[in-house]
Every structure is written in C-alpha cells, then in structure tokens.
DRENTI-715153 format. One record per atom (N, C-alpha, C, O): residue in one letter; z, y, x. Coordinates in steps of 0.1 Angstrom, whole numbers, plus 5000, padded with zeros to 4 digits. Atoms other than C-alpha are relative to their C-alpha. Layout:
BEGIN
AZYX/...
***
This chain:
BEGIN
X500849904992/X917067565480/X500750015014/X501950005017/X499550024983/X917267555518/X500850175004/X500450295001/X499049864998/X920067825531/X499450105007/X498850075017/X500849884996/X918468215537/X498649964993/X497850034999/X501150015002/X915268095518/X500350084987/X501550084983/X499949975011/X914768285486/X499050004986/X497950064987/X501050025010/X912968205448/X499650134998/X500350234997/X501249945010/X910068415434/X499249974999/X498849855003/X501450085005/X907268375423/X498550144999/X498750264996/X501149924996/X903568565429/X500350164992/X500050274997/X500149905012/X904268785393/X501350095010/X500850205014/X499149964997/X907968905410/X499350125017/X499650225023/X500249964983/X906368995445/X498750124993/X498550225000/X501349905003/X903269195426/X500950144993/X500650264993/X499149865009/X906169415404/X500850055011/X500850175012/X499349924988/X908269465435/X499250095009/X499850175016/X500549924993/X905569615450/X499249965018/X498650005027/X500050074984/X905369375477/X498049944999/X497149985006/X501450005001/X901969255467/X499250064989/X499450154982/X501249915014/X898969325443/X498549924996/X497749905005/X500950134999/X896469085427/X498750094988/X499050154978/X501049935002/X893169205418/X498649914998/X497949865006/X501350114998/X890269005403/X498750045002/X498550165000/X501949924995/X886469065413/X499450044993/X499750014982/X501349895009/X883769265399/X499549934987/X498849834987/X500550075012/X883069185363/X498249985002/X497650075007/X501550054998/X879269035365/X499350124991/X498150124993/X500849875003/X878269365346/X499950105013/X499050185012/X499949934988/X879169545384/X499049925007/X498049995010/X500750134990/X877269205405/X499049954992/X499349894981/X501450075006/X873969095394/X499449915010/X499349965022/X500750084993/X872268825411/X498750115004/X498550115017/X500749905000/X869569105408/X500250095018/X499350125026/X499549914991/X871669295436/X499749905014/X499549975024/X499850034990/X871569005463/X499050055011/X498050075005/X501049974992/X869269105495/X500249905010/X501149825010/X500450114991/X868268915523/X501550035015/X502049945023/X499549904987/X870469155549/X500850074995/X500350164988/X498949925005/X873669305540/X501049985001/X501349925011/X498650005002/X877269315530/X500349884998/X499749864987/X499750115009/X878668945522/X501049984989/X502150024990/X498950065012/X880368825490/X500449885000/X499649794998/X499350115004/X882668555488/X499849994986/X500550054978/X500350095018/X881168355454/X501649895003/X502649885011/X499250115007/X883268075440/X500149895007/X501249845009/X499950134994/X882167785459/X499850045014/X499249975021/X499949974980/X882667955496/X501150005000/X501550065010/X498650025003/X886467875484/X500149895002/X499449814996/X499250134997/X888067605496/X501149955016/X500649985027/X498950054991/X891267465520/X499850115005/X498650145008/X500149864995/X891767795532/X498850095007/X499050195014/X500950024991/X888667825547/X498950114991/X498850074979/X501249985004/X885668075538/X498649995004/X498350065013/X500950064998/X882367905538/X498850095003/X498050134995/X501149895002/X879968135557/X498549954995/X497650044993/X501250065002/X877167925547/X499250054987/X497950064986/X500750025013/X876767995509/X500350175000/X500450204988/X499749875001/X877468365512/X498750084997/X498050095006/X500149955002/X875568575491/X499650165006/X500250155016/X499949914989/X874668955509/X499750124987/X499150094976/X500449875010/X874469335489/X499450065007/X499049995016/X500449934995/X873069625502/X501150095000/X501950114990/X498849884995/X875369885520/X500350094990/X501450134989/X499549915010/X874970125489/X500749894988/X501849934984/X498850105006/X876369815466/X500949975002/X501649934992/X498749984999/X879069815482/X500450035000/X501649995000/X499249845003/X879870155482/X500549994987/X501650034983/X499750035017/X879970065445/X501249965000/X502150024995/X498650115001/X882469775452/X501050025008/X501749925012/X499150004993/X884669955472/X501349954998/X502149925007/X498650065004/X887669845456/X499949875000/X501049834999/X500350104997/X886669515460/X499949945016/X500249825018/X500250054988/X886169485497/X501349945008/X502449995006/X499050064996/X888469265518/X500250025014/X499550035024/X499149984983/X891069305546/X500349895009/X500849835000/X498950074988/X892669065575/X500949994987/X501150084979/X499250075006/X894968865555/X500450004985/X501549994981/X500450005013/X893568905519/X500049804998/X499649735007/X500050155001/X894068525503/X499350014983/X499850074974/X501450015009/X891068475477/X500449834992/X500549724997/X499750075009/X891868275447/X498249944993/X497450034992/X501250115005/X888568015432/X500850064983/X501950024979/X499650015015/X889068145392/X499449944988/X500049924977/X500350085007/X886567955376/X499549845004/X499649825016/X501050084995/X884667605378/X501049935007/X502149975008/X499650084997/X885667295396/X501150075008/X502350055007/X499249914990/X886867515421/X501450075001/X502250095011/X498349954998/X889967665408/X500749894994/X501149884982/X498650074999/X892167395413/X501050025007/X501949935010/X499149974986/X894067575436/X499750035011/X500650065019/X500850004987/X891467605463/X500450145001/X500550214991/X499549844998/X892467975483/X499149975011/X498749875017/X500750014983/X890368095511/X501050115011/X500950235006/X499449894991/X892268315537/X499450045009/X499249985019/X500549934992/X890768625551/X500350045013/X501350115016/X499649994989/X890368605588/X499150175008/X498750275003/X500749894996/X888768845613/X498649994993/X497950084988/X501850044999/X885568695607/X499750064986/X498550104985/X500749965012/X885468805571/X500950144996/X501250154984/X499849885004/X887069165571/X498650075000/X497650075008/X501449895000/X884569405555/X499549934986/X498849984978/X501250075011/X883469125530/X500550014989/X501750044988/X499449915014/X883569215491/X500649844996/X500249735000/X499850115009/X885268985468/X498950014987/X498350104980/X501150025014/X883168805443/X500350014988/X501550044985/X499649965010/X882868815410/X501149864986/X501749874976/X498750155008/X884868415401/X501049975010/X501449855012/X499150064992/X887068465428/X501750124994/X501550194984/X499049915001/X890768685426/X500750045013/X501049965022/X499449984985/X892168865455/X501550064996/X501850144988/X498649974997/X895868875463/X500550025018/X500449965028/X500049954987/X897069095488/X501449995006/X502049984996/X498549934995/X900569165507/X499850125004/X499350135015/X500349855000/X900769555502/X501350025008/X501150135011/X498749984993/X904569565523/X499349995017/X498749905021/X499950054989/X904269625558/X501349945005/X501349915017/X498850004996/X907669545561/X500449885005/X501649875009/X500150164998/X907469165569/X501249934991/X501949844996/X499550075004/X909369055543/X498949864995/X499449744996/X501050115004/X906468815531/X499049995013/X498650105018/X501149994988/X903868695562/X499149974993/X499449874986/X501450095010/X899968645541/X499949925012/X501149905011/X500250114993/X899368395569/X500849874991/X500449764988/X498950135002/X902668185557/X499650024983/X498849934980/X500549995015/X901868265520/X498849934998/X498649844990/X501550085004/X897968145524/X500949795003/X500849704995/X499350155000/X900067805537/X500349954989/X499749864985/X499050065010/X902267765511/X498650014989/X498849934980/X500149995014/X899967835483/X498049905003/X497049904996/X500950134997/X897367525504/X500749854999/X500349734999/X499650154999/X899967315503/X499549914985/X499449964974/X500250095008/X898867005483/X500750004984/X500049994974/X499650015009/X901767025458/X499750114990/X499750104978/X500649905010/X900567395451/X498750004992/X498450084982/X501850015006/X896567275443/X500549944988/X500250004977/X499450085010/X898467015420/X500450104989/X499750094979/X499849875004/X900067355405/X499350054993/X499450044980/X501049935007/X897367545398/X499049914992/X498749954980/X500650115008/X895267235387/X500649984986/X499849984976/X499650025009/X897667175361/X499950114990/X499850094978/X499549905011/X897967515346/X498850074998/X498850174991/X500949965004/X894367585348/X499649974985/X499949864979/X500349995011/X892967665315/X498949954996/X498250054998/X500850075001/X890167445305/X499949835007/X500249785018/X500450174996/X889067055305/X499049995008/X499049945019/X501550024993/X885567085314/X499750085012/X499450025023/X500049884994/X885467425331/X501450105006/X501650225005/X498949924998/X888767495343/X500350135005/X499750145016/X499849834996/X889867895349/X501450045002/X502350014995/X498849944998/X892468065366/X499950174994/X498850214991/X499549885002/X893968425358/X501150015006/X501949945012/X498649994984/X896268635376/X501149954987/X502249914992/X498650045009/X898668535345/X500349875005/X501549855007/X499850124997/X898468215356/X500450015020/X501149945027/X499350034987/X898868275392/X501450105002/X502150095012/X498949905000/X901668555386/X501149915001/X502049935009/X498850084999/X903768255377/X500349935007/X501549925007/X500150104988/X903368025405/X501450035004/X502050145003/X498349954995/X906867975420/X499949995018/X499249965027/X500150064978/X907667955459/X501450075002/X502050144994/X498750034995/X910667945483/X499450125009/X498250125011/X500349914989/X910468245508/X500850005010/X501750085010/X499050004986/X912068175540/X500250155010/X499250225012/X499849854993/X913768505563/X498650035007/X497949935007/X501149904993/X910868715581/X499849855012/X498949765012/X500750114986/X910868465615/X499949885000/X499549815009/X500150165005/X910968175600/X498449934995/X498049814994/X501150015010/X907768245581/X499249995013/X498349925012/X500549934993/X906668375614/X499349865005/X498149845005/X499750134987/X907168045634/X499449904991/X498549834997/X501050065002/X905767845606/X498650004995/X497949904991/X501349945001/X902668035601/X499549965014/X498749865016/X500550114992/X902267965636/X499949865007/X499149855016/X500450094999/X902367655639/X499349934994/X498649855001/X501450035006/X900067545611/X498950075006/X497850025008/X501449884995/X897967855625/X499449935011/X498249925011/X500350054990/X897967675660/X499049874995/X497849864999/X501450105003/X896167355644/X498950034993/X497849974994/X501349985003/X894167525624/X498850135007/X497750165002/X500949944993/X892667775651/X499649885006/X498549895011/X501050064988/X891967445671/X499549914989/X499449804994/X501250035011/X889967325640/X499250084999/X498150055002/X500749894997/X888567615639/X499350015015/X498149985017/X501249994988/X887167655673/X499349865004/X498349865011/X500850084997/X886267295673/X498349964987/X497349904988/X500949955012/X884167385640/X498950085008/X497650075008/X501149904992/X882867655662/X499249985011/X498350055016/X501050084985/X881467435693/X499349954991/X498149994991/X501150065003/X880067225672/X498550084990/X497450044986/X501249975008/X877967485654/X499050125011/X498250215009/X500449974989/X877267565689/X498949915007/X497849955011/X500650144997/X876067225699/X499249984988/X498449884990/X500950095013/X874267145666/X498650134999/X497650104993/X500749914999/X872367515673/X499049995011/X498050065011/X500449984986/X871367425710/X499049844994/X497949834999/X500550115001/X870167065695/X498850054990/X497750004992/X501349985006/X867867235669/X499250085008/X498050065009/X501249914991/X866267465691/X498949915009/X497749925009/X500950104990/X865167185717/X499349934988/X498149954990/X501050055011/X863767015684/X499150074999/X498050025002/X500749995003/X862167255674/X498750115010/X497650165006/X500949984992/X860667375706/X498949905005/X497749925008/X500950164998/X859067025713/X499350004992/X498149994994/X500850105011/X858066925679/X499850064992/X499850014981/X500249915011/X857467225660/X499150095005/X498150114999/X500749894994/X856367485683/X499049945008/X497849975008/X500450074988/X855467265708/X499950045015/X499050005022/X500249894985/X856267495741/X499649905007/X498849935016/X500350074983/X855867235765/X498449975003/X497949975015/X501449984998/X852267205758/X499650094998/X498550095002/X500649864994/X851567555757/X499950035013/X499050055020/X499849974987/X853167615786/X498749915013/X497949945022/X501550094994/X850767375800/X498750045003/X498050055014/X501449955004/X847867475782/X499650125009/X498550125016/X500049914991/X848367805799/X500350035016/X500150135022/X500349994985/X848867715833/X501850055005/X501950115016/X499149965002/X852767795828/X501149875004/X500649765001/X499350064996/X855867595843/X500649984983/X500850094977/X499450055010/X857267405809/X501450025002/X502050054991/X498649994996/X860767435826/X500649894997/X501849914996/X499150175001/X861867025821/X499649965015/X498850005023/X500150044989/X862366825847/X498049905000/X497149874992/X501850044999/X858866675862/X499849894989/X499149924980/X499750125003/X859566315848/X500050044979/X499549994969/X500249975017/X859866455812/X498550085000/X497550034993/X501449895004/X857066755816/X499249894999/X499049904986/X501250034993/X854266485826/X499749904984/X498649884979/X500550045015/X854766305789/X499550084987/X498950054976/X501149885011/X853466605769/X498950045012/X499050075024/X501449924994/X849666705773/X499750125001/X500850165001/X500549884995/X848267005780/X498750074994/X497950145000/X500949925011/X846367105750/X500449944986/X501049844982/X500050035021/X846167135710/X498649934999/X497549945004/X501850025008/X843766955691/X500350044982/X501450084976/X499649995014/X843066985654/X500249914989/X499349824989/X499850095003/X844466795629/X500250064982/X500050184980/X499849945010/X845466805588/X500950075000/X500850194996/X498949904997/X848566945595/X500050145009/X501050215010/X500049884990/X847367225619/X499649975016/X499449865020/X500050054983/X846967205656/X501649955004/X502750005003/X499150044996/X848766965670/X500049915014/X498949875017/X500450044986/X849666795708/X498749925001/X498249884991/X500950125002/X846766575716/X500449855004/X501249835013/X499350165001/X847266185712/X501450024990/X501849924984/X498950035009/X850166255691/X499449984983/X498350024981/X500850075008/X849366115657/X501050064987/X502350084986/X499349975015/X849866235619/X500649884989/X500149784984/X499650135008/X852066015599/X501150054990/X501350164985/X498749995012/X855065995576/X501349985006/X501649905015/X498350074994/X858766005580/X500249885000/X500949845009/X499850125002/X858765675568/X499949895007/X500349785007/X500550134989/X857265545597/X500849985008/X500849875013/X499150044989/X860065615619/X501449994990/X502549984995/X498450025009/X863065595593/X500149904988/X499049874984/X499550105011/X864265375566/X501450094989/X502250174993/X498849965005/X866565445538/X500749874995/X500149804986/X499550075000/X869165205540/X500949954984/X502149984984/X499050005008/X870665075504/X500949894998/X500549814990/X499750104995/X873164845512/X501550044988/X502650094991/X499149985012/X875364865476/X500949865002/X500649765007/X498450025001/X879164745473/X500149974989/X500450074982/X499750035011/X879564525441/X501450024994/X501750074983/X498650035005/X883364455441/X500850105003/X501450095014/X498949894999/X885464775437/X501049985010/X501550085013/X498850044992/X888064625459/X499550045012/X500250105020/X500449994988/X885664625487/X499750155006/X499750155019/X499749854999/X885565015490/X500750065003/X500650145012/X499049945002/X888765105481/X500850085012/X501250195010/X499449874990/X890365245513/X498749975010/X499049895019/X500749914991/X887165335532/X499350104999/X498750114989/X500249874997/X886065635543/X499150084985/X498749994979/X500650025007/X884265815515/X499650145002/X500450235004/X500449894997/X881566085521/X498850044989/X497949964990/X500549975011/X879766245490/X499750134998/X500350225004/X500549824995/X877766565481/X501050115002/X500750215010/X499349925002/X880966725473/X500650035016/X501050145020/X499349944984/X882366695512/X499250025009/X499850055020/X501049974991/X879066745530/X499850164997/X499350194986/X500349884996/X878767105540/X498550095000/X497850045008/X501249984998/X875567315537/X499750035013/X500750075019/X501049974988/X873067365569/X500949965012/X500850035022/X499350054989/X875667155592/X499749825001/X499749744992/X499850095001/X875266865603/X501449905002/X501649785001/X498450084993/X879066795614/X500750004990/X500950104983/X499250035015/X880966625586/X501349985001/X502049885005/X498449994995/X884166725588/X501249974990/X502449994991/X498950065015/X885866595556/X499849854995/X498749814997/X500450125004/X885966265543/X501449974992/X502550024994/X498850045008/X888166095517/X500249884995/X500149825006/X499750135002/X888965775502/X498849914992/X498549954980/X500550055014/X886665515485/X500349964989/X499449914982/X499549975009/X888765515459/X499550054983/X499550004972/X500549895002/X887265815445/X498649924986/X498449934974/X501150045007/X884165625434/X500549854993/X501349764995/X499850125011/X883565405404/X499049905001/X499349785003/X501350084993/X880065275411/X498950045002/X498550144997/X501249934995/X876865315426/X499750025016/X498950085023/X499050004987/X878765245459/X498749975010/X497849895005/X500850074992/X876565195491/X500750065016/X501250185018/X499649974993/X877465175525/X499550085013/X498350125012/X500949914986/X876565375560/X500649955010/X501649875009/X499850004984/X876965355596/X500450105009/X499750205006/X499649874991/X878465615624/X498450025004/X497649935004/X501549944996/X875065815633/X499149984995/X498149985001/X500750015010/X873465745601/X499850114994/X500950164991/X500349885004/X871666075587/X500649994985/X500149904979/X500250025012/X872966115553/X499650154993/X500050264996/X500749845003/X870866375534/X500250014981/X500049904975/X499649995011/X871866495497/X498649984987/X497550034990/X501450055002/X869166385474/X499850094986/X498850104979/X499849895015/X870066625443/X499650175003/X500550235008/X499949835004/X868767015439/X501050014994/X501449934986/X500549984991/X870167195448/X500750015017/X500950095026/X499150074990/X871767015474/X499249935016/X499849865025/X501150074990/X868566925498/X500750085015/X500250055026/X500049984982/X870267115529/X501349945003/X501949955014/X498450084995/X873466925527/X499149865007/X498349795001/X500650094991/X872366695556/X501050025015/X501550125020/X499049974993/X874466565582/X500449835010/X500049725005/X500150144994/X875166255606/X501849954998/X502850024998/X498550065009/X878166005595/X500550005013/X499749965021/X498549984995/X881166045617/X500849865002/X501349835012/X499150074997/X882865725608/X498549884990/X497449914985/X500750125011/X881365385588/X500850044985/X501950094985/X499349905014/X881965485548/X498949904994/X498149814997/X500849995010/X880565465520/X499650134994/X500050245000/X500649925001/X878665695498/X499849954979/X500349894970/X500750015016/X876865705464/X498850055002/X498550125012/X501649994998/X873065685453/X499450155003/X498150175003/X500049855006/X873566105452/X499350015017/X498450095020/X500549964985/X872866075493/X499149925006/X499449805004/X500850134994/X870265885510/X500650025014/X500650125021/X500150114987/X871165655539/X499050015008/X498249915010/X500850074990/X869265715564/X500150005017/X500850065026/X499750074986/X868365515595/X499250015011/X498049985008/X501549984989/X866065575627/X499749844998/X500549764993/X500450144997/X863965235633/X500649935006/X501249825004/X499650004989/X864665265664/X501250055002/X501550144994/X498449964999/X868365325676/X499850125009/X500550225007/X500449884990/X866765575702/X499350074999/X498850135008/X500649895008/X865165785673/X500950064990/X500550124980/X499349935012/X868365895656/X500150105006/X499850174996/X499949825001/X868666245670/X498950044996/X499050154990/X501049945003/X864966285663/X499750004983/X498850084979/X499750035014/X865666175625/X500650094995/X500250174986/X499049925007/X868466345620/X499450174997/X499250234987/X500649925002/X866966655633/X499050054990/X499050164984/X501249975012/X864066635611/X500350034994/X500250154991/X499549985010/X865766565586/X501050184997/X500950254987/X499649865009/X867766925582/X499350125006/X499750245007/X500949884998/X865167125594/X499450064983/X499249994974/X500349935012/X864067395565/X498549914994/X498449874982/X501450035006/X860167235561/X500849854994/X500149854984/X499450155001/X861966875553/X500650044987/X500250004977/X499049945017/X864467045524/X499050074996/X499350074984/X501149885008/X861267305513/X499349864993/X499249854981/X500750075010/X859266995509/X501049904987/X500849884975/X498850125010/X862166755491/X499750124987/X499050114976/X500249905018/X862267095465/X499249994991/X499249994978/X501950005008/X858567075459/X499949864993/X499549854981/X500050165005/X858666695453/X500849914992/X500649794989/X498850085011/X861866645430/X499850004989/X499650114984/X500350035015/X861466525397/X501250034992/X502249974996/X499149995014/X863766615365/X500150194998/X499450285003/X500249855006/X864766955349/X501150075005/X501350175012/X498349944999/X868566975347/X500650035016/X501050145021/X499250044985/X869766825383/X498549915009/X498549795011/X500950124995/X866166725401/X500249945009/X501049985017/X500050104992/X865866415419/X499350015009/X498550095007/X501150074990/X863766305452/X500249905001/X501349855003/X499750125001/X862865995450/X499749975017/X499350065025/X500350074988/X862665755482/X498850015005/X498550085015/X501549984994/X858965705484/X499750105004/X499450115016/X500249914997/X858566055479/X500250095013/X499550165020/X499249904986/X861066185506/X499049925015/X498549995024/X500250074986/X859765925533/X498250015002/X497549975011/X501649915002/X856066065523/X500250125010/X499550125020/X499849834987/X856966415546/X498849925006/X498749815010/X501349944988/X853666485563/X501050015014/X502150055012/X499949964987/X854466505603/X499549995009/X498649925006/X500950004988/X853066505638/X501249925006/X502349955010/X498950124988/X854666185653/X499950025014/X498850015018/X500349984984/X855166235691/X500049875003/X500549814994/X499850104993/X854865915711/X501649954999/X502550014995/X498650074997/X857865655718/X500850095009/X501950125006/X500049984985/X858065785751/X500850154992/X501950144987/X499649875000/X858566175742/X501849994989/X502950044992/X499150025012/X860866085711/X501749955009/X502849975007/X498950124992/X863065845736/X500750165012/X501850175018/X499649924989/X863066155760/X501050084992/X502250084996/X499549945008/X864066375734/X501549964996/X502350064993/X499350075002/X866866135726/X501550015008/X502750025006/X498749984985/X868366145761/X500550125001/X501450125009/X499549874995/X868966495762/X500850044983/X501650144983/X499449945013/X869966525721/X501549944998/X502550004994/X498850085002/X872566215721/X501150035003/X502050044994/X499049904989/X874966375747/X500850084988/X501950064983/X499849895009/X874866675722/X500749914987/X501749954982/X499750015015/X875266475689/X501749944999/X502549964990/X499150054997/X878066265706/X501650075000/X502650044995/X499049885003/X880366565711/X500150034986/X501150064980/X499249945017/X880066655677/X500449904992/X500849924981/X499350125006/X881166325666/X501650015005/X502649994999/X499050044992/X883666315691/X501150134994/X502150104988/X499449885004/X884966665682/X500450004985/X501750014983/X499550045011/X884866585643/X501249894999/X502349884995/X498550104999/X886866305648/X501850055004/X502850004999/X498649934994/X889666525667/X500250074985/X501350044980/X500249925007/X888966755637/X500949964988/X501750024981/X499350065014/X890166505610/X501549985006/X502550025000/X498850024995/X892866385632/X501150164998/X502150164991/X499349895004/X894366795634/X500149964990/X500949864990/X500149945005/X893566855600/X501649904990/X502549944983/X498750105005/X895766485591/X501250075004/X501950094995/X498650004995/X898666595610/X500650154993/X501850164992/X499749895004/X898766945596/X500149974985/X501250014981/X499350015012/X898566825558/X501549914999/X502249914990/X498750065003/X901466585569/X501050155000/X501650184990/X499049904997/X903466895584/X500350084986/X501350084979/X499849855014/X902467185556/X501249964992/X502350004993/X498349985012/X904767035526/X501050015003/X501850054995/X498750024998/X907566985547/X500550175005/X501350255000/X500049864993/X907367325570/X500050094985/X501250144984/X500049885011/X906967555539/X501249964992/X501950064989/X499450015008/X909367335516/X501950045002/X502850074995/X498649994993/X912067355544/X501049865005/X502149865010/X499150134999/X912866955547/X499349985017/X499649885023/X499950034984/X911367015587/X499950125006/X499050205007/X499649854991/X912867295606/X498949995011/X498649905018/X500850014990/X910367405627/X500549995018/X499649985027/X499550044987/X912367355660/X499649835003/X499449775014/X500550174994/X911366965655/X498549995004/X498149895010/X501350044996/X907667015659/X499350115012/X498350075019/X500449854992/X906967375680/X499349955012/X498249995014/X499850044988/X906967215712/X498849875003/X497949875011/X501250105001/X904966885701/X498150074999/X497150065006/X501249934999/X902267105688/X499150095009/X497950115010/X501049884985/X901367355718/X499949895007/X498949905013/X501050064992/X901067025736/X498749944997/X497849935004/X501350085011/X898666855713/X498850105005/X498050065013/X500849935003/X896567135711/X499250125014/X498350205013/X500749954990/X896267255748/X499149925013/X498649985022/
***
C-alpha cells in the first residue's frame, strides 16, 4: 500500500458513518403505469454506464410521484450503481449538476458520501470504483450467469485504497479535467447534430423555403440557393409537396452496403461498432471497441457511412461511422449513392417518421426485424440533385466537426483509461501528469 493511503472497503465507510448505500424503489413504489410525458426524471438501468448518465433513455414521473419518492431523489455527487441485467458489471453513473433533483430507479442502487469532512471525495470514489479493475470486481461477484445482480452486500465488500484528503482532491481533478472536456465536446456536438436536423427538416419536411416563397416572404438563404426551390405546393400521395420534386423511396438514393468479413483474423484489431455502443437519438458515435468482440456475421463500413440499428427496439440508434470498422448484420450499412448525399441520408435516416415507419414494418415477435427491402421501401418526397447537393454544402461542415470532435473524444477518453488505474492505485503520483493535462485540454 502506497505511504498515507489507507484500506477499506464500501461496507467499513457505510458503518463509519462516512457514507450510506440505498437501493431504489421496489417496483411495487414505480410502475411503468406512473411514467408521463413531462416530469421528474428516473435514472433506469440502462442510463448507467462509464460514469456517465444517459439523458436519452430517461423515463419522467409526475411532481406528486415524486413526492412519493422522496427518499429516493438524487444529489451532486450521488454515484448510482447498475444492480441488475447486463448492466451491473460494474457500470456506476456519477451525479453531476445536470442530474440533481433526479430520482433513483428502481434496478439501480445509490451510494452516497454523508461526511462533509473530506475525508472521502465522491468525485475520486466515482473514479476509482470506474476503474477497469473495479468493473472486473463487480463482474465477478455479481450474482447470476444469465442475468447478473448486484446488492449492496456485494458492493459493501468492494475493497479500495484511500489516499489523504488532497490527494484525492488533485486526482479527481485531473481525471475530472478530461472528462469535462469529453463532456463539453459531447455537448457541441449535440449542438451541431441539433442545428443539422433543424435545416433538414426545414427544407424537406416543412419545406419553409417554398412557403416562404409561396407567400411572397424572403426564404432567408443566400440567392444562389433560394432560386432552387419553387414557389408552390402541389399535391401528391404523400401530402402536398414542392412542385417538380418527385415521390420515391429511400432506396433510390441509398444502398445498404453488405460487405461480410469471412476470415476471423481479418477483423480482429479493427474498430468495432455494434448496437451495444451506438447511443440512442445521437448521431455521434463515441465509443468503439475491438473486432475481437465478434464471432460472426462480421461486415464492414466506411467513415460517414449511416449505420442504423435494425432490431426493436433499437430503430433510433442511428449514427454516422467515425472511423472504418466493422459491424454485425444487427446494423445496416448504409451508403448515400452519391458521396454528396450523405448528410441528406444520414439525416433521414434518424429522423422520428424513418424509425416510426421501421416499427410498423418489422417482422418477428420476440426481437423484430426490418428487413432491407422493407427499410429502403420508406415513402419520401425526393428533392432534386441540385437542392440535395445544396443541402450537403451547408450540412458536411457540420457533420465534419462532429467527426472531428468524436475522434478527440476517443483519444481523451484513451488517455484517461490509461491514467485512471494508475492515479487511483498510486503507481503515478499525480505531480507527473498535472501540468501535461491543463495543456492537452486548453
């Protein structure tokens, strides 16, 4: 043990008084019954993961249900434990600003630090109990093969090293520093991916620029763009739509690429992106992992290839590839025709009517399917080359940043799981990296 660090373990820190571990609302308190459209959020099960809580899949109560659950609601530096399902292998989420107020769910466990006294930092504790060797940890001592489950008995025991008060301090911030600038680059891009659907779906949904027209109204694009949209609706099966623009199928402008990987070897260390690391309602794919992983069914992708999840209920995991990878048959590959129809693809693709119809059209009971024909069947109002190509020039810019940004994103997130084991275990005094990291990151 490294000199001034000292052993306990989660159970020792909850009897001392120092913390207090509390599991979520038995499912007789939380009914699916209770969720509303507008309300309070709950951290479920699968909004757990790498410290991170996933506002995406969040659940919502009504203000008087959580009057209910007040013992349940969460503070600034509450660290939320995954207790059933694939999920608790260790996965913790750590409560930031963004999620004080929100209740804990009912397969998660909350552990708190009740000491103001700084003997323990929850910042440096959510650390340590992300590091890799601790998921390994909890993985192991979860309780089931199929359906693995944590308990606080099982996290009571967890062991850990506790370094003096400023020690914890110094490496809390420094992990903290890479992962605020993960975090804010998480946060541009769902800035950039928000400004990219809007112009979509102002063009090719709403269609403002030919309203604006129609009514005698400045469109607000430069002239050179305005003068390629018309200046009235006509009617069509789909509804009123521009005139000259023409009803057709996704299919016409996209392909689904299946470009399968026979020899396991050929895989093995590239990139590997699968339902499990694609994010809901994002298209910025910020995780990726080894081909390894897969056994077969292997197929390959391209940087700025849409890949869209092809399983209920998985139709809004949709998202543009980051790096060249591979995949499995679980995602479709897809490709614009044209190289100067991938923002207009992509877009489509994770717009809500594009996932509503996939739902409607998937076949099986347990886990439905969409098949290919079906998906590249979508009904839509094709705009011209010309408008598509315009659309392009002003989306690419945008999509490019968020490539560019993901890419920084993996790079932090690499350098920080190198640091974490060592910084928490004590084999790298934080005086060797302090200095490197505020430059990296300014």
């Amino acid at each position: 043990m490294v000199s001034g660090w000292r052993s306990h373990t989660i159970g020792s820190l909850c009897d001392t008084g120092v913390a207090a571990l509390q599991t979520g609302p038995f499912g007789s308190q939380l009914h699916a019954s209770d969720y509303v459209d507008d309300g309070i959020p709950v951290v479920p099960t699968e909004a757990i993961h790498n410290r991170r809580i996933d506002h995406s899949v969040l659940p919502r109560v009504s203000p008087a249900k959580a009057q209910e659950l007040e013992r349940h609601r969460l503070v600034r530096g509450d660290i939320l434990f995954a207790r059933r399902g694939v999920q608790a292998t260790g996965h913790i989420g750590f409560v930031r600003e963004a999620e004080d107020g929100f209740l804990c769910g009912t397969g998660a466990i909350r552990l708190r630090i009740k000491s103001d006294d700084g003997y323990v930092n929850p910042n440096f504790l959510s650390h340590v109990l992300a590091n890799p060797a601790s998921v390994e940890w909890f993985k192991f001592h979860a309780i089931g093969a199929t359906m693995p489950n944590l308990n606080e008995g099982i996290i009571r025991s967890f062991p850990l090293e506790i370094p003096p008060p400023a020690e914890q301090l110094a490496i809390a911030h420094i992990l903290g520093t890479l992962d605020d600038k993960i975090e804010l680059d998480r946060r541009m891009n769902e800035t950039l991916e928000a400004m990219a659907k809007a112009l979509f779906k102002s063009w090719f949904v709403d269609f403002d620029p030919v309203c604006a027209k129609a009514e005698g109204r400045d469109p607000g694009l430069p002239e050179d763009v305005a003068e390629l949209f018309p200046s009235h609706l006509v009617d069509s099966e789909l509804g009123e739509i521009p005139a000259g623009w023409e009803v057709g199928r996704l299919g016409e402008v996209a392909d689904r690429v299946l470009e399968k990987v026979q020899d396991q070897t050929d895989w093995q260390d590239e990139p590997l992106i699968d339902l499990g690391r694609m994010p809901q309602r994002s298209i910025a794919l910020h995780d990726w992992g080894l081909g390894a992983e897969l056994t077969t069914s292997v197929t390959r992708f391209k940087v700025k290839d849409t890949l869209f999840g092809a399983i209920r209920p998985y139709f809004h995991k949709v998202g543009t590839a980051p790096v060249d990878g591979v995949t499995n048959v679980s995602v479709f590959v897809v490709r614009a025709r044209r190289e100067t129809d991938g923002p207009f693809v992509l877009m489509l693709a994770s717009t809500d009517d594009v996932v509503d119809y996939a739902t409607r059209v998937a076949k099986g009971t347990k886990m439905p399917v969409v098949s290919w024909p079906d998906f590249a069947s979508y009904p839509l109002c094709v705009p011209p080359s010309e408008v598509r190509m315009a659309f392009g020039q002003v989306a690419t810019p945008i999509v490019d940043r968020i490539l560019g940004s993901v890419i920084e994103t993996q790079l932090l997130a690499a350098l920080r799981d190198t640091l974490l084991p060592e910084l928490v275990s004590g084999e790298l005094r934080v005086g060797a990296v302090g200095a490197s990291i505020k430059e990296m990151t300014h």
